[in-house]
N, C-alpha and C positions, 0 to 999 in steps of 0.2 A: 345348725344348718336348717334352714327353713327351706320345704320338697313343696313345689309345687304340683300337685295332683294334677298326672292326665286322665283322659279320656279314656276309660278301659273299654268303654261298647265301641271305639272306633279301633279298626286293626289298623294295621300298617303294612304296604305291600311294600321290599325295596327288588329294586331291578337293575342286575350288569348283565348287557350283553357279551362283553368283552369277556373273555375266557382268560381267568385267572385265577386259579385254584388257592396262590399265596396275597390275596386281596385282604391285607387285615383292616384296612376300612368297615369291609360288609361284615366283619366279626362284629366291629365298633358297635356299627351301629343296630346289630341281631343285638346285640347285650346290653346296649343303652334303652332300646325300645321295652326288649321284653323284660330287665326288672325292672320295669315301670308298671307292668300287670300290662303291657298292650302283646294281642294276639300277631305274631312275627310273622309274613310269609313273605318269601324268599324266590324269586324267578331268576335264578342262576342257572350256569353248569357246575354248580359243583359236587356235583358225586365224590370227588377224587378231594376233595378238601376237606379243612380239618372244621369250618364254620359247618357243615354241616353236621358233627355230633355236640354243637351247643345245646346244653340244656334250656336254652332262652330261644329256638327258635321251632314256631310252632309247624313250618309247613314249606315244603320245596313244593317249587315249579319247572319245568321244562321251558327254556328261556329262547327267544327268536335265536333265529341262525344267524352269525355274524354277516352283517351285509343286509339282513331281511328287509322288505319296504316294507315302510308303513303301515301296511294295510295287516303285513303279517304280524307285524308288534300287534295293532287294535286287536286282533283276531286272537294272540295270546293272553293279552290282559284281559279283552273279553271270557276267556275261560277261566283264566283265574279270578275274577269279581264272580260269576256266576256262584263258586265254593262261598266265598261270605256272606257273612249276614248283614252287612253294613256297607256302604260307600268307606271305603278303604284311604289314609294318607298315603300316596303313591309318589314314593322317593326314588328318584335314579342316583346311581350310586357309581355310573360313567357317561364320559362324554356322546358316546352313541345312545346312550341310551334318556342320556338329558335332553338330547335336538329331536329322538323320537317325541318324547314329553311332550315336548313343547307345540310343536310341529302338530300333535294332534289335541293339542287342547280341548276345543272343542266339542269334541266326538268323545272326551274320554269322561269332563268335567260331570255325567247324569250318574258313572260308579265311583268315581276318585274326588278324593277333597286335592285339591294341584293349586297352589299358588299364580294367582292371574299372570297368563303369558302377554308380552306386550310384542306381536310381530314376531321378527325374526332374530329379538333382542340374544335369544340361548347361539344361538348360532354364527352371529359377529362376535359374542367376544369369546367363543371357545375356538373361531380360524383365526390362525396368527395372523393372515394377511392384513385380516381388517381391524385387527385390535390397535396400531398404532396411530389411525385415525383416529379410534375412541378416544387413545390420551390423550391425542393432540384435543379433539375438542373439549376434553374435559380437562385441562392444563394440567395434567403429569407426565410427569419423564417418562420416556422410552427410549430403549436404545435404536440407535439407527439401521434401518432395516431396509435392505437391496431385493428384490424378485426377479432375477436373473432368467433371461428368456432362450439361452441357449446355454453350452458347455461354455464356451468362448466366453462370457457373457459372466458368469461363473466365476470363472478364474480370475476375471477384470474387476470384479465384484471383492473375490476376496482383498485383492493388492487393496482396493480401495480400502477397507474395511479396516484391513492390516491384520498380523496375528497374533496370537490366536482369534478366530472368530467364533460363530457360535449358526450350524447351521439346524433350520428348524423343518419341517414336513408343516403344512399352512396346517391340512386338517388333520391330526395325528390318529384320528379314530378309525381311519382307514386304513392304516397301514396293515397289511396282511401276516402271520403270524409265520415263524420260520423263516424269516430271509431277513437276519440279522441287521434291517431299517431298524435303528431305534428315535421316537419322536425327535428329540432334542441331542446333538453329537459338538461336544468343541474339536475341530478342527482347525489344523495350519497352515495347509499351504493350498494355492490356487490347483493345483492336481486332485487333490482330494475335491474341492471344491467341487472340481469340472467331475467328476468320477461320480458322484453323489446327486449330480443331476441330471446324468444320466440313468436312474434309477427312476424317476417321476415317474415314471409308467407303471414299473410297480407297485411303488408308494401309494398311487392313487391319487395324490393333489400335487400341489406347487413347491417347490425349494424356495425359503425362505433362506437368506443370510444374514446376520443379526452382529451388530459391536458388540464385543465382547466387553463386558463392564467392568475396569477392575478394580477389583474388590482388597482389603483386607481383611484379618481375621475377622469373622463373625458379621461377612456383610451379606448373607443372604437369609432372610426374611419371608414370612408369611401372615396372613391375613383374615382370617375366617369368620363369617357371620352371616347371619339370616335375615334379611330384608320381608318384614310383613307385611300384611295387607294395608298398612297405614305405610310402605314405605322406610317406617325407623328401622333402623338393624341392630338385632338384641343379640345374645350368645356371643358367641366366638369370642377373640380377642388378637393380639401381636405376636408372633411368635418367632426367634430367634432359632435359624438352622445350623447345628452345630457339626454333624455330618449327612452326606445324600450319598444313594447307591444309584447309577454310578457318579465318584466322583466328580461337582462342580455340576452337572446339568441331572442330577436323578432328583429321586422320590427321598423323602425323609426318613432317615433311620433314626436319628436321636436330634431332636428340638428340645425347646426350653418355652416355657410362656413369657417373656418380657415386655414389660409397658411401655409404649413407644407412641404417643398420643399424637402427633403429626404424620406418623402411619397410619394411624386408625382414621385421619381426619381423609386422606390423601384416599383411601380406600371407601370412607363413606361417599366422599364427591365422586366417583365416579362409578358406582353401584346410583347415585343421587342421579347423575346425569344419563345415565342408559332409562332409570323408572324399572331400576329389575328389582325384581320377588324371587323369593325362595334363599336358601341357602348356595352360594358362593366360597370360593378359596385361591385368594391373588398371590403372586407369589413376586415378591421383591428382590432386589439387587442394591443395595449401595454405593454408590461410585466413590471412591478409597480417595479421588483427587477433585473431585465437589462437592460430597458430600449427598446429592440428591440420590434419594429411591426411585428407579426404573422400576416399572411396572412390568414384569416380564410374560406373565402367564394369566387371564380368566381362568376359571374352570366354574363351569354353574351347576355346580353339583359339590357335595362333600368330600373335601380333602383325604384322603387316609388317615391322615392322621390327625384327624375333629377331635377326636378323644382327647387329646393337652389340653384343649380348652373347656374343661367339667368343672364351672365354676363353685363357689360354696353352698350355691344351691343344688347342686345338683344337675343340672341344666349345661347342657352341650346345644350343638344350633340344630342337631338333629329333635330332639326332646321340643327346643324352641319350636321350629315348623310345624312339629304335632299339634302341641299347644295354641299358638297360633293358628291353624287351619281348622280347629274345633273351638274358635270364639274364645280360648281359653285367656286369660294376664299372661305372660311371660313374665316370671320375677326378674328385680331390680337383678343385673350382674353384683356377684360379690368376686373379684376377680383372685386368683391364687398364683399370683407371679411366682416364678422360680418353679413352677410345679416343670414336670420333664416327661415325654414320652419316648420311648425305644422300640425299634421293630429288632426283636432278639435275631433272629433269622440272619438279617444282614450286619446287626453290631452286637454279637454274644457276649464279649468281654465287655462292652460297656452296660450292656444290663446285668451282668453278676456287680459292676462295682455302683452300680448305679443306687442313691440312698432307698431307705425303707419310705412306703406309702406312708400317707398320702401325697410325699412331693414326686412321683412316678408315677407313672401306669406302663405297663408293659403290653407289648400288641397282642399277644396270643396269650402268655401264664396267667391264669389268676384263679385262686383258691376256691373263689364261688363257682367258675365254672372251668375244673381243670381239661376236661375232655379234648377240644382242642389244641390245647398247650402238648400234652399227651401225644395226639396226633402230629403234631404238626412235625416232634422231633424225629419220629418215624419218615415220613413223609419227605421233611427236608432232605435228613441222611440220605435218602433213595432219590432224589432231585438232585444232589450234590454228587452224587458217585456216577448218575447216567449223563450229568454234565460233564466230569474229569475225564469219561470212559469217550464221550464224542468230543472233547479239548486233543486227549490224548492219542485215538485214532488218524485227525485229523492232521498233528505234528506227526505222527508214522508216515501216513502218505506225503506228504509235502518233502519229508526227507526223503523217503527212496525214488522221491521224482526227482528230486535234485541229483541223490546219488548216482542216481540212472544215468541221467543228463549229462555228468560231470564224465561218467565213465564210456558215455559215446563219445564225447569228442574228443578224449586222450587216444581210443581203441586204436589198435593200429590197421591199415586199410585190408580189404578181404582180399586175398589174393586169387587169382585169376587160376580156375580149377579147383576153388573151394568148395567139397561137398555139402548138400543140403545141412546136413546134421552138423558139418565141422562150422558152418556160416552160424547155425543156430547157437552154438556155444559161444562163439564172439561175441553174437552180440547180446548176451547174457550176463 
């Protein structure tokens, strides 16, 4: 294996505003950076997570309030550059926090090394609305995609669409946390439909409604690679989704690295035709009766799951942007198909059967830096019992509303000189 040497006098700042405690991307890329000797610092919330007793990361931050403007992102990463001794690689590591990036280019580019932004290139293809124009101009598939302007609207949308469909929130970064909107939902029928758009308000952007692609086994795909300052896109590779939580529209639980060169070609032309920089992670679909990959998802920021892609150099697309953004070569990809990553968390049995390294990495375990792994099984346990304990509340209540319900309309009627107290029984 030939290790391309980084830059150890350059830190690395990475930044989620998004509050997510089980982010094992931000572990990824805390442990890819810092054994490389690069100084780690961290503008999270996470207290409560298990990435922050990584022995690879040198330094938390106090991270914008979700929602913050602009100004108040500048005003935090201005506090955090002020602690370094260097112009820092400043990696966002969510989509709020990629469109702040970018959005402040700029103003940020005299402490951060930031991959040159071109316009408001982060921010069209992270809203669904405007991603399907992109492929249109850049000739790849997309599924067919409705923006229904009422409920009514909705419902006529789904018939059209047919079911299952697949409805999407335009800008997912907005969605506000506890009111069980999840980004991306398959849905059936035009009730749901209509039900779901009337929600827009709280979501905070647009319903999208999207064809559902269908797929067979092993037809959803991803994409990951870092576009440099020349434009080429080096790191990442094709990757084969074997399960998602939740099923058919979630995040990756267990991928596979597979070579699939007219994906990669399909994914370079249109990173080619936007002129974007920095690290990316597109996410594909197959259609099981043409054959053609829909392009489903932008994300201009690091997939969670980058880590599959740690070629025999050593080199992930996170390591790549370092390297690149400090004038460094990017070594040639030596590519390790068949290699597989699992987020234990959501597929346990498939990371105990899962083969011995190097054809694995697991999201949290790993021997050099167990602390985390440690954490996390505490951590989960207590996330998974305070989940069943408000699952299991919430079927109590819905039953004795029912029960109640069912037992007022059989009751039999109050009868006329019924006392306060005998009335109070009845209707008990």
């Amino acid at each position: 294996m030939t290790l391309q040497p980084l830059d150890t006098r350059i830190p690395a700042v990475l930044m989620r505003i998004d509050r997510n405690p089980f982010h094992h991307g931000t572990l990824g890329a805390v442990r890819s950076l810092g054994r490389a000797g690069i100084e780690v610092h961290l503008v999270a919330d996470d207290r409560e997570s298990p990435v922050q007793r990584s022995r690879h990361l040198h330094r938390m931050h106090a991270p914008p309030a979700p929602g913050a403007s602009l100004a108040e992102v500048a005003a935090v990463l201005r506090r955090v550059a002020h602690r370094l001794t260097a112009p820092a690689v400043l990696i966002p590591l969510d989509d709020a926090s990629a469109l702040a990036v970018g959005a402040l280019y700029d103003e940020l580019t005299d402490r951060f090394l930031l991959p040159r932004a071109l316009g408001d290139v982060a921010e069209r293809v992270a809203d669904k609305a405007s991603l399907a124009l992109i492929c249109a101009r850049a000739g790849v598939a997309h599924p067919a995609t409705l923006a229904p302007e009422s409920a009514a609207e909705a419902a006529v949308a789904m018939n059209r669409l047919g079911s299952p469909a697949v409805a999407k929130w335009s800008r997912p970064w907005l969605l506000p946390r506890d009111t069980g909107l999840r980004s991306t939902t398959v849905i059936g029928s035009p009730h749901e439909a209509a039900a779901l758009f009337e929600r827009r308000a709280e979501a905070g952007s647009s319903l999208l409604l999207q064809a559902f692609v269908p797929g067979a086994r092993d037809a959803d795909w991803f994409v990951h690679g870092c576009a440099g300052r020349d434009g080429v896109v080096r790191g990442g590779g094709t990757g084969r989704k074997h399960r998602s939580w939740p099923r058919s529209a979630g995040l990756t639980v267990s991928g596979e690295w597979a070579a699939n060169p007219a994906l990669w070609s399909a994914a370079a032309q249109v990173v080619s035709a936007l002129r974007y920089r920095g690290i990316f992670d597109l996410d594909f679909r197959r259609d099981a009766t043409t054959g053609a990959f829909h392009l489903i998802d932008f994300n201009p920021r690091p997939g969670a799951q980058f880590r599959l892609f740690t070629d025999g150099t050593g080199t992930d697309v996170v390591r790549a942007l370092h390297l690149d953004l400090t004038h460094r070569p990017v070594p040639p990809s030596q590519p390790l198909t068949g290699r597989t990553f699992v987020v234990e968390n959501y597929a346990p049995l498939t990371a105990l059967l899962a083969l011995p390294r190097p054809s694995r990495e697991l999201a949290w375990h790993d021997g050099d830096d167990p602390a985390p792994g440690a954490a996390l099984r505490r951590l989960w346990c207590r996330h998974v019992a305070r989940r069943l304990r408000e699952g299991l509340g919430h079927r109590s209540r819905t039953v004795l509303m029912s029960l109640s319900s069912r037992a007022r309309e059989h009751a039999p009627a109050v009868l006329p000189g019924t006392t306060n107290r005998e009335r109070a029984v009845t209707d008990a």
